[in-house]
C-alpha positions in Angstrom: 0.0 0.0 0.0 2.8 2.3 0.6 4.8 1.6 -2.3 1.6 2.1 -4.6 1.6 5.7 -2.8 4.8 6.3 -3.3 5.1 5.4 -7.1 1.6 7.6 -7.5 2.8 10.2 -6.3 6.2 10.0 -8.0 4.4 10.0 -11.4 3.3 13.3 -11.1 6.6 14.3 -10.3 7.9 14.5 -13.8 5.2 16.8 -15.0 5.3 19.3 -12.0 8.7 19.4 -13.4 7.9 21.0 -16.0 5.4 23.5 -15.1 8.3 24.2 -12.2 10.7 24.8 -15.6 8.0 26.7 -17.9 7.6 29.2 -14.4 11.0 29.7 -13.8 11.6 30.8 -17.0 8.5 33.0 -17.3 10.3 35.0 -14.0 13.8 34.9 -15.6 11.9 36.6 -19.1 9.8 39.1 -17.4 12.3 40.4 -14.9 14.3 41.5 -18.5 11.2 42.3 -20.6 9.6 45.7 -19.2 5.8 45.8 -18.8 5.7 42.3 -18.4 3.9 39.7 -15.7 5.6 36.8 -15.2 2.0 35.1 -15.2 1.3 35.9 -18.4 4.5 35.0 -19.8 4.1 31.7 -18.3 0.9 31.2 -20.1 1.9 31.9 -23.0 5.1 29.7 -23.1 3.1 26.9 -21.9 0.8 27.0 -25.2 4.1 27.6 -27.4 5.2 24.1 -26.0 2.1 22.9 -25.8 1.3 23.3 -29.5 4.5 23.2 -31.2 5.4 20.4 -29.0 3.1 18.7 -26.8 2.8 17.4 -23.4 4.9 13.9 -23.2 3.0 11.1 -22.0 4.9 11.3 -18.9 4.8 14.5 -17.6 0.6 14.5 -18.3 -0.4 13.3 -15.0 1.5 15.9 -13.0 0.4 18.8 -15.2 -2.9 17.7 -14.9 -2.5 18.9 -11.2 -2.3 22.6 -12.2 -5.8 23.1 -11.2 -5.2 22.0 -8.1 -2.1 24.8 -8.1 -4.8 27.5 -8.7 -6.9 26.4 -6.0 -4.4 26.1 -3.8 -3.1 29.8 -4.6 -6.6 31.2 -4.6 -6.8 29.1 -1.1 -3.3 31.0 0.5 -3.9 33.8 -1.0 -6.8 35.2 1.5 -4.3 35.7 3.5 -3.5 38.6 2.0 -7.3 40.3 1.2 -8.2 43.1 3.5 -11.3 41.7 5.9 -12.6 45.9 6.7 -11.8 46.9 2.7 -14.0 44.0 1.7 -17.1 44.8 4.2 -17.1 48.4 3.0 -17.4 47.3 -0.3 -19.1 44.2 0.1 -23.2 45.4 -0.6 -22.1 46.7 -3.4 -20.1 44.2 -5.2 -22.8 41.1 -4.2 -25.4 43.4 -5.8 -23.2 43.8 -8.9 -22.0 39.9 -9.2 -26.0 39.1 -8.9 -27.0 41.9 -12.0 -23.6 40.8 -14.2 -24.4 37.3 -13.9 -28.6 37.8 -14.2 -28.1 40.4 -16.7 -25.8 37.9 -19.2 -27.3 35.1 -18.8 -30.7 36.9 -20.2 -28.6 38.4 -22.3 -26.6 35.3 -23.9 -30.2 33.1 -23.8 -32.3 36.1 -25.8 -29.5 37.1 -28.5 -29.4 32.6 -28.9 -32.5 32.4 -29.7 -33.4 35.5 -31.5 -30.4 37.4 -33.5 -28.1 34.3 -33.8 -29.9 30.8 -34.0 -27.9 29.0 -31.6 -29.7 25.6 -30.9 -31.5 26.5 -27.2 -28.7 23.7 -25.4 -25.2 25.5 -26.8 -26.9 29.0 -25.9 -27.5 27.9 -22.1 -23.9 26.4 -21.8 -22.7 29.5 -23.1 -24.7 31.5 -21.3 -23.4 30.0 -17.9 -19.8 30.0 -19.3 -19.8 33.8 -20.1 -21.3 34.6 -16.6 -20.1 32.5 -13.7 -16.6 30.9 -14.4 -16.0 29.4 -18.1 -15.7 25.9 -18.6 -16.6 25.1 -15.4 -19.7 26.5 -15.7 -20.2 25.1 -19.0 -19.5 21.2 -17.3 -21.6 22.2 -14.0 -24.7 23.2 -16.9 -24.0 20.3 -19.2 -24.5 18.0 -16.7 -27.8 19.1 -15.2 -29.6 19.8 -19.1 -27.7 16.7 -20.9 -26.5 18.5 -24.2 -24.9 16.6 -27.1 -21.2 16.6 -26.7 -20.8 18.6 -30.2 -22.5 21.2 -27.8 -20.2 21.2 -25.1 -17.3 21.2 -27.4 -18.6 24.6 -28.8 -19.1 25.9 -26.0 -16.0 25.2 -24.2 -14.3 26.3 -27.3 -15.9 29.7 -27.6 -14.8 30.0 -23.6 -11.4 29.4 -24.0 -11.3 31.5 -27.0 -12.5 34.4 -24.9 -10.4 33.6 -22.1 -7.1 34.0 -24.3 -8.5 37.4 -25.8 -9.0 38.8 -22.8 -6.1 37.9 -20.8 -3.9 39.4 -23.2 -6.3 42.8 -23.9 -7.2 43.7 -20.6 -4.5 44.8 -18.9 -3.3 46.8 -22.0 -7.1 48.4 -22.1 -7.0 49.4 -18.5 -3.4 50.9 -18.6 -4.4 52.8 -21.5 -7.8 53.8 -20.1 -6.3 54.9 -16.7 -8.5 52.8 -14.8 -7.6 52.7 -11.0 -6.5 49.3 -8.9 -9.8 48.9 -7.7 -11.9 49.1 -10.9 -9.6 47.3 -12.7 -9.8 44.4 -10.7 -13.6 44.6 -10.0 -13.7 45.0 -14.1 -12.2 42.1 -14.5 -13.9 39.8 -12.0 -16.7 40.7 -13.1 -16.6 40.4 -16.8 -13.5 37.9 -17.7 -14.6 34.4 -17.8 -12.6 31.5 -16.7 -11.1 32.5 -12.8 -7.3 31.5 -13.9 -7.3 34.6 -16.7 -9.0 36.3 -14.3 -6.5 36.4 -11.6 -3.4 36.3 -14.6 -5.0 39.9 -15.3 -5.6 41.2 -12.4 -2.4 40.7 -11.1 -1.0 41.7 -14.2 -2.2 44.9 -13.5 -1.0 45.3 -10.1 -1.8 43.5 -6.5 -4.2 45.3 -5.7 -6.2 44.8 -8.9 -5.7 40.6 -8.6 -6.9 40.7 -4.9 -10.2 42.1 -6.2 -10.2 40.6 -9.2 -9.7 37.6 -7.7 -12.5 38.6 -4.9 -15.2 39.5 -7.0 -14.5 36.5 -9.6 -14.9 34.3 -6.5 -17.9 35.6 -5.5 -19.4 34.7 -9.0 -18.3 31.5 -8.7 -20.0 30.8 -5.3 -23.4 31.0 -7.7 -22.7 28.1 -9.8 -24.4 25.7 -7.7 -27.6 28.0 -7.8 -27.4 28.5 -11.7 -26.6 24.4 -12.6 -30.4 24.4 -10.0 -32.1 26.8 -12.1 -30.9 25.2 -15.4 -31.9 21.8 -14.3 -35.2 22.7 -13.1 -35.9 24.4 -16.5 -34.9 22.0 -18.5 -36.8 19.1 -16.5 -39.9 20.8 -16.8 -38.9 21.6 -20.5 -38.5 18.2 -21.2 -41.7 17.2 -18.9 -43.6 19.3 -21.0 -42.6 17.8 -24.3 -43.2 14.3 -22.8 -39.5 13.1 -21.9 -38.9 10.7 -19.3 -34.9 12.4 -19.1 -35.5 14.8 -16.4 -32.4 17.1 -15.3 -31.5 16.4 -11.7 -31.7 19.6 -8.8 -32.1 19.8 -4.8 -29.3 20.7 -1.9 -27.3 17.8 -3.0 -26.5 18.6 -6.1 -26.5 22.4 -5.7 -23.4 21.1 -2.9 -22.2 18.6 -5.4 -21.6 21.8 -7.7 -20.9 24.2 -5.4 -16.7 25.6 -5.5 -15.5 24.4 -2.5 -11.9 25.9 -2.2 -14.2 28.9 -2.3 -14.5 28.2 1.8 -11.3 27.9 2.0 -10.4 30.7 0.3 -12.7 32.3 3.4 -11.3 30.5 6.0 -8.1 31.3 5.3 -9.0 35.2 4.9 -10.8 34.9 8.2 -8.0 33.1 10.6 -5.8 36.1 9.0 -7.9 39.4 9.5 -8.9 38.2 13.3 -5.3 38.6 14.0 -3.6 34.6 14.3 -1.5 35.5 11.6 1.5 38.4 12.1 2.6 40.2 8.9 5.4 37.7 8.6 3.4 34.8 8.0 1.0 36.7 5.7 4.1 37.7 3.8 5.3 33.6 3.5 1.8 32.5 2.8 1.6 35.6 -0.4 5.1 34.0 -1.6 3.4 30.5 -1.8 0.0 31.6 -3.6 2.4 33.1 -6.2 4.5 30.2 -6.4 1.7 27.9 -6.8 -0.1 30.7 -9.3 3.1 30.3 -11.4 2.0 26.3 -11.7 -1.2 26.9 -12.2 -0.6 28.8 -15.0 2.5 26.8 -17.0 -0.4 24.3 -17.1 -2.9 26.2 -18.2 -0.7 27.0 -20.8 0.1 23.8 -22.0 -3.7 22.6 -22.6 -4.0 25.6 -24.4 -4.8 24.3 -28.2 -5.0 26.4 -31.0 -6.3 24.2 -33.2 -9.3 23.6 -30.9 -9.6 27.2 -30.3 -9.9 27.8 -34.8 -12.5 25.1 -34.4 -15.1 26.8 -33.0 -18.2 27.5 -35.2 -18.6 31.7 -36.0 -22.1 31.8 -34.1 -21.4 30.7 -30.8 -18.5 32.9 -30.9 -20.4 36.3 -32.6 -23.0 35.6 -29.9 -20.4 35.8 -26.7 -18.9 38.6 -28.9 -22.3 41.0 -28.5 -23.3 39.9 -25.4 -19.3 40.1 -24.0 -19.2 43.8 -25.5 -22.0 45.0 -24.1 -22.1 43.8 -20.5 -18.3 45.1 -20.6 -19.1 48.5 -21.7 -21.6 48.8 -19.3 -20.0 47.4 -16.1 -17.0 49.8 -16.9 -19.1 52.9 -17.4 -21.0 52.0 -13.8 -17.7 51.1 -11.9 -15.8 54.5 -13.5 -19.6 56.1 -11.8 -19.1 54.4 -8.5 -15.4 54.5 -7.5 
């Protein structure tokens, strides 16, 4: 029994390797390169490998574990988030997470089935996508309204196409725009799809930016559970009323099932800190280690990143993010400019 541990956990070891390597080098390049985050950088040599490449068969188990890097970061990283900063703000941002994610899921669902023809089960995985977290969304929906898996492929697609847009145009739009920290970072969390861009950007920007980038983006995610409910009850009584026996499932279980759970740590972690059983020196090792484990996360995300999968994906989905995207950008930029 111990020797099967052992060799499991040695066959990750290769492939942590390399996201270790791909990091590294991100830091080396963007401590020369000016206007640079090493994030970033590491993203984007991931895909170069990953593409021109590949991942070797035995490094794919341990960069696999690169979404277990983010939520491990994410997990440290409350740490560092200001407890008083995020009560004073905190009314306001819940009531702009709910109107984002209401506001583009009507939004993505009406242009689907109005402007753009997209069959009803691609517009509601790409209606959760765009709003709560990207392709985790788009899995947590598929599995409550049972689309084709054509479907989820174009859906997931059109995410990740978004998610490398925006990654690389955001930071560059809110430099040139003068945005401050703050409405940068609530910007992005609450517009950006996919929570590892999301952070990638906001930090990109500055600290203070990722913290509430990463805040608010969190805070959206904490509503998957709640959407995969809504969509399943929907759909169940869709398909009830058109005389299917395949209805989608629902209740507390699954809405738990769902539900982000490094999100709790993520509070747990900001709590134990802000009620003073941390000193500044442990805050400052545990904001080392989120940014350590950040640099994994993203060497991996890197190397899934396929362009060919991304060219794949059909012009309607991806016109139909496109409007939507655009205008619940605009919109959220013009109100947060208003409010802070």
């Amino acid at each position: 029994m111990v020797t099967e541990k052992l060799s499991g956990h040695s066959s990750i070891l290769p492939g942590i390797g390399v996201l270790f390597t791909i990091g590294v080098t991100a830091r080396i390049v963007a401590s020369y390169v000016p206007l640079t985050n090493y994030l970033i950088v590491a993203i984007f040599l991931g895909a170069l490998l990953g593409n021109w490449y590949g991942t070797p068969e035995w490094a794919k188990s341990g960069v696999k574990t690169h979404k277990l890097w983010l939520e491990v970061g994410i997990v440290v990283m409350g740490a560092s988030v200001n407890l008083g900063r995020v009560v004073t703000a905190g009314p306001t941002i819940l009531i702009l997470v709910a109107m984002t994610v209401l506001s583009t899921v009507l939004l993505v669902e009406l242009l689907a089935r109005t402007l753009f023809d997209v069959p009803q089960k691609t517009g509601s995985l790409l209606a959760a996508g765009s709003s709560i977290c990207g392709v985790s969304a788009v899995v947590a929906i598929a599995g409550s309204i049972d689309p084709d898996e054509s479907q989820i492929a174009y859906a997931a697609g059109t995410v990740l196409l978004f998610d490398a847009m925006t990654l690389l145009t955001y930071p560059v739009i809110g430099k040139a725009l003068g945005l401050s920290d703050i409405v940068f970072g609530i910007w992005a969390g609450l517009t950006m799809f996919s929570t590892g861009p999301v952070t990638a950007a906001g930090f990109a920007f500055s600290n203070a930016a990722g913290e509430w980038a990463l805040l608010v983006k969190l805070t959206r995610n904490a509503l998957i559970g709640i959407t995969a409910i809504g969509y399943a009850t929907y759909y169940a009584r869709y398909l009830k009323n058109r005389g299917s026996d395949n209805a989608s499932p629902g209740g507390p279980r699954y809405l738990w099932r769902t539900f982000p759970k490094f999100v709790l740590g993520f509070l747990a972690v900001m709590l134990f800190a802000n009620l003073g059983f941390l000193d500044q020196h442990h805050v400052t090792s545990l904001e080392h280690a989120s940014s350590w484990a950040f640099m994994l996360a993203f060497a991996g995300l890197g190397l899934e990143i396929r362009i060919g999968e991304l060219r794949s994906t059909g012009i309607k989905p991806v016109l139909l993010v496109l409007t939507s995207f655009l205008t619940i950008s605009v919109l959220e930029l013009v109100t947060l400019v208003t409010l802070f």
